[in-house]
C-alpha positions in Angstrom: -27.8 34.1 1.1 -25.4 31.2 2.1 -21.8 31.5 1.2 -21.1 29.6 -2.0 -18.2 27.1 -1.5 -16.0 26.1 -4.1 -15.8 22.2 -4.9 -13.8 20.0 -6.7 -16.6 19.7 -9.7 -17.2 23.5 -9.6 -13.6 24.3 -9.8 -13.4 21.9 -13.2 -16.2 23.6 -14.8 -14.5 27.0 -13.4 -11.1 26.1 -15.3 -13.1 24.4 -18.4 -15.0 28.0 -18.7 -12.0 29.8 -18.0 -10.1 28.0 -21.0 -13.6 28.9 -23.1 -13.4 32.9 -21.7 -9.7 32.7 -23.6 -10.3 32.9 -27.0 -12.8 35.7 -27.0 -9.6 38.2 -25.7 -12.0 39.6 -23.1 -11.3 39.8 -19.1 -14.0 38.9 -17.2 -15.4 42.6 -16.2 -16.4 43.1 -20.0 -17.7 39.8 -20.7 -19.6 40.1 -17.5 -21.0 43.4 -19.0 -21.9 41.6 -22.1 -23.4 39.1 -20.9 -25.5 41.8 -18.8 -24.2 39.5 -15.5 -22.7 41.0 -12.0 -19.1 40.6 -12.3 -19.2 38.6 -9.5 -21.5 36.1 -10.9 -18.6 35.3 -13.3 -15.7 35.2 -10.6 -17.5 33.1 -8.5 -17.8 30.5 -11.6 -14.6 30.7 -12.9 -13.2 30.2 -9.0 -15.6 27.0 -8.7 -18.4 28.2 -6.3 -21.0 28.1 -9.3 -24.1 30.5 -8.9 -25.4 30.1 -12.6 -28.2 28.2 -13.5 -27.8 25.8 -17.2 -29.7 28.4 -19.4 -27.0 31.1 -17.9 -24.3 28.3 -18.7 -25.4 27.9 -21.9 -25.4 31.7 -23.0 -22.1 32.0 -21.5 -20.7 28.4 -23.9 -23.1 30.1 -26.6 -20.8 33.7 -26.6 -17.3 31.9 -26.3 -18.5 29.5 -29.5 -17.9 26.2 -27.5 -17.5 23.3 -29.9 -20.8 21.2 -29.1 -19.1 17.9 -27.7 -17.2 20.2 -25.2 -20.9 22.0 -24.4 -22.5 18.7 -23.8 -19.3 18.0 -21.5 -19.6 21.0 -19.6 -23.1 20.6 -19.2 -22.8 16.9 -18.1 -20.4 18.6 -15.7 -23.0 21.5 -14.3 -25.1 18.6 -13.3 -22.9 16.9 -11.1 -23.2 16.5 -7.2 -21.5 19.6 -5.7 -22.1 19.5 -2.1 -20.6 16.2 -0.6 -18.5 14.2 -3.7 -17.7 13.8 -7.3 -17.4 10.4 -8.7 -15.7 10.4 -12.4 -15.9 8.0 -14.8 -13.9 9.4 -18.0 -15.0 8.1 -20.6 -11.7 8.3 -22.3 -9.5 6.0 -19.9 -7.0 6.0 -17.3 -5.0 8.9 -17.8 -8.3 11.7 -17.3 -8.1 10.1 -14.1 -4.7 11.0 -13.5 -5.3 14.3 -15.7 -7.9 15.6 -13.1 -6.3 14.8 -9.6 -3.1 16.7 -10.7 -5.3 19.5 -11.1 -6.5 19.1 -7.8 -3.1 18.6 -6.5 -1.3 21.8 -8.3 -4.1 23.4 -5.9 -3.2 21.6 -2.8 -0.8 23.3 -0.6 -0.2 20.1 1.3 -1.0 16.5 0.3 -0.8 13.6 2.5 -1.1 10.2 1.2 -2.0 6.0 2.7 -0.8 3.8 0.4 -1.3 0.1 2.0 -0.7 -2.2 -1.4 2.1 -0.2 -3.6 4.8 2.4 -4.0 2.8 5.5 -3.9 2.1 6.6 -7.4 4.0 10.2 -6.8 7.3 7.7 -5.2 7.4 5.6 -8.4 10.3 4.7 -10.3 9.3 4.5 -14.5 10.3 0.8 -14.1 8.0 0.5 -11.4 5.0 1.9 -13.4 6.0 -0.8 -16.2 5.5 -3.1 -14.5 2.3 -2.5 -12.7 1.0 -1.7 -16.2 2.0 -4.7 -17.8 0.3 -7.1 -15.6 -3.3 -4.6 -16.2 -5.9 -6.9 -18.2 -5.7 -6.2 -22.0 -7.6 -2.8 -22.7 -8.1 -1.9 -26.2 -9.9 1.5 -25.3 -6.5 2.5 -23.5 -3.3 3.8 -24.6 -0.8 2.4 -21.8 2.1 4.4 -22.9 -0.6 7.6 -21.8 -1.2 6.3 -19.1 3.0 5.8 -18.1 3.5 9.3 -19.4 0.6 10.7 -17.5 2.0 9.6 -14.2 5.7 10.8 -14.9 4.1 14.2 -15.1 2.4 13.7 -12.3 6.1 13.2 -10.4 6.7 16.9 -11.1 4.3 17.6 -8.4 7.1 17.0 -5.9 8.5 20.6 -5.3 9.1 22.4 -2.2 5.8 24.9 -3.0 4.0 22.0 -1.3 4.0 19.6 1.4 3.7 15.5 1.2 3.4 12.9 4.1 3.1 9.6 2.8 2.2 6.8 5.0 3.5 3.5 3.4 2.6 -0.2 4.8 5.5 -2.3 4.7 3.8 -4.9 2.7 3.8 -2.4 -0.3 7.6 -1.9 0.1 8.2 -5.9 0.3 5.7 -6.6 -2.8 8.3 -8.0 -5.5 6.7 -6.1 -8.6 9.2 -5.8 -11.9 11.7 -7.9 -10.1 14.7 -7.5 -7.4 16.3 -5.3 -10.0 13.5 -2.9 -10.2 12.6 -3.3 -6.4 16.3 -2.0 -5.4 16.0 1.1 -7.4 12.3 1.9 -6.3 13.2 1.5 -2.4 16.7 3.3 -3.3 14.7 6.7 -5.0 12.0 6.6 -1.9 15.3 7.0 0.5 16.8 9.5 -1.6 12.9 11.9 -1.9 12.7 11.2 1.9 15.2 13.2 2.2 13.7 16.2 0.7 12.9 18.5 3.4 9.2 19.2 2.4 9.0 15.1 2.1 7.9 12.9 5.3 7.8 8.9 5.0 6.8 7.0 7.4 6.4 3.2 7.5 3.7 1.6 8.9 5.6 -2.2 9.9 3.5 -5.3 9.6 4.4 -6.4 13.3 1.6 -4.5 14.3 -0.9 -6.2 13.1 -4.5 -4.8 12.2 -4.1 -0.9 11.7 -6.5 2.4 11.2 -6.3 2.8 7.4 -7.2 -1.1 7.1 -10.2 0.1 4.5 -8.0 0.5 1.8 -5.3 3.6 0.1 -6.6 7.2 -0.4 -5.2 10.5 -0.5 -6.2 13.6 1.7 -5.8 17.1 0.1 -5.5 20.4 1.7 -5.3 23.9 0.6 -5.3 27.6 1.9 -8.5 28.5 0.4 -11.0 25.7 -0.1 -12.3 23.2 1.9 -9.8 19.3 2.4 -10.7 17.0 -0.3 -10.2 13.0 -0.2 -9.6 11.0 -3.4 -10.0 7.5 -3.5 -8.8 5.6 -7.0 -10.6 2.5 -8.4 -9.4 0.7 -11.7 -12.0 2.7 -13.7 -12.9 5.6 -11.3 -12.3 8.4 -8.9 -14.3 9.9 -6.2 -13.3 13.3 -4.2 -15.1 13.4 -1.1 -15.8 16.4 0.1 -18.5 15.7 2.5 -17.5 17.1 6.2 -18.3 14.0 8.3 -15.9 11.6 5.9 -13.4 14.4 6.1 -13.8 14.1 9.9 -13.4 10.4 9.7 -10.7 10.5 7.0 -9.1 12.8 9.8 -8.9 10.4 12.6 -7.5 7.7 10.6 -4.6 9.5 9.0 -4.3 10.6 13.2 -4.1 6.9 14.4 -1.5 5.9 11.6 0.6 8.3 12.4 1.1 7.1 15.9 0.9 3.6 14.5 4.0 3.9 11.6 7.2 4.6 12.8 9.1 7.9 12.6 10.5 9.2 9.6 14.1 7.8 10.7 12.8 4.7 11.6 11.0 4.3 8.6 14.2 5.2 6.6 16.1 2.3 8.6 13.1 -0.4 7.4 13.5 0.2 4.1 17.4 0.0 3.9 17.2 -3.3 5.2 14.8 -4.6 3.2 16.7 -6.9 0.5 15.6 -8.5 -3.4 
């Protein structure tokens, strides 16, 4: 039998069934008993390599007495593509969007991110956010202050536990968003996080014309037990890609921008003498 790999879906079901498992008190070797399953079977679930069918889901949600909605959820969820992406569509707004890639992230033990139109989301000031939010069409559906609060805990991702590269296009640094006010402090807290030692930035400078991650922004996860991940963000969706040719391609672009930015001293140089 192939070796099951863990995916980005499988490892959301695996902590959505884990947070189910909690209020029955048991550990997993006697509700695998009770369940009359191989321990295993349940590890390998809760760790996001699957290996249940839906009637073997459903007597698992069935024993914990999941509430219905968050049955039908899961079980939306158990249907998914595992193999080569997961496209989300929350159905609840923005911030699930931001809710689920942290998830992802806490996992990653190094995180390396293209950002060619803005401030990287995990480099923004609060004032920044602001004002991308307030220029976002009107949303009824959507609670922006969610949305500001769900990316300030996202920030708290920046710890040395973890490694970041973050390849910025110069354009992004010299787009006037919130005003010159706002633009001074956001290019004066990017200096000060480069700084961190776990923390690379490196500028990619207009002067060179057409460059590898021309495509558009994305981020490129990596971690000591599964598989690299790619998220790429939409206004009302995100996609993990997990599909080993795009990973392979993803690869090579994040190679060729780094020899196409300048180093990390450089880099710091540009964006001191960049004036609002």
């Amino acid at each position: 039998m192939p070796r099951r790999k863990s995916t980005v879906v499988g490892r959301e079901l695996g902590e959505a069934v884990r947070n189910a498992i909690g209020p029955t008190k048991l550990n997993q070797r006697r509700l695998a008993k009770e369940l009359d399953w191989d321990e295993a079977k349940l590890s390998d679930l809760v760790r996001g390599k699957g290996g249940v069918n839906e009637a073997e889901l459903m007597l698992l949600l069935g024993y914990c007495r999941v509430d219905p909605p968050e049955v039908r959820r899961l079980i939306a969820l158990f249907h998914e593509t595992r193999d080569n992406c997961y496209l989300q569509i929350p159905e609840d707004g923005i911030p699930d969007q931001v809710r689920t890639l942290i998830e992802q992230e806490q996992l990653a033990n190094a995180i390396t991110v293209w950002s060619a139109l803005l401030v990287p989301g995990l480099l923004q000031t609060v004032d920044y956010m602001r004002a991308l939010v307030a220029e976002w069409p009107p949303n009824e559906s959507v609670d922006y202050e969610d949305v500001i609060k769900a990316r300030i805990e996202r920030r708290r991702l920046l710890h040395w536990d973890r490694t970041f590269v973050f390849y910025i296009h110069e354009f992004a640094l010299r787009l006037p968003v919130g005003g010159p006010s706002v633009m001074k402090d956001q290019l004066i807290h990017l200096l000060g996080v480069a700084e961190r030692s776990y923390v690379t930035v490196k500028v990619v400078p207009t002067a060179i014309g057409p460059h590898a991650g021309a495509s558009g922004s994305f981020l490129q996860l990596r971690y000591e037990k599964f598989d690299p991940v790619i998220f790429i963000e939409s206004k009302t969706s995100c996609l993990f890609i997990e599909d080993p040719t795009s990973l392979a391609t993803y690869a090579r672009v994040l190679k060729r921008l780094d020899a196409q930015a300048l180093d990390a001293e450089d880099s710091k140089e540009l964006i001191r003498s960049i004036q609002f």
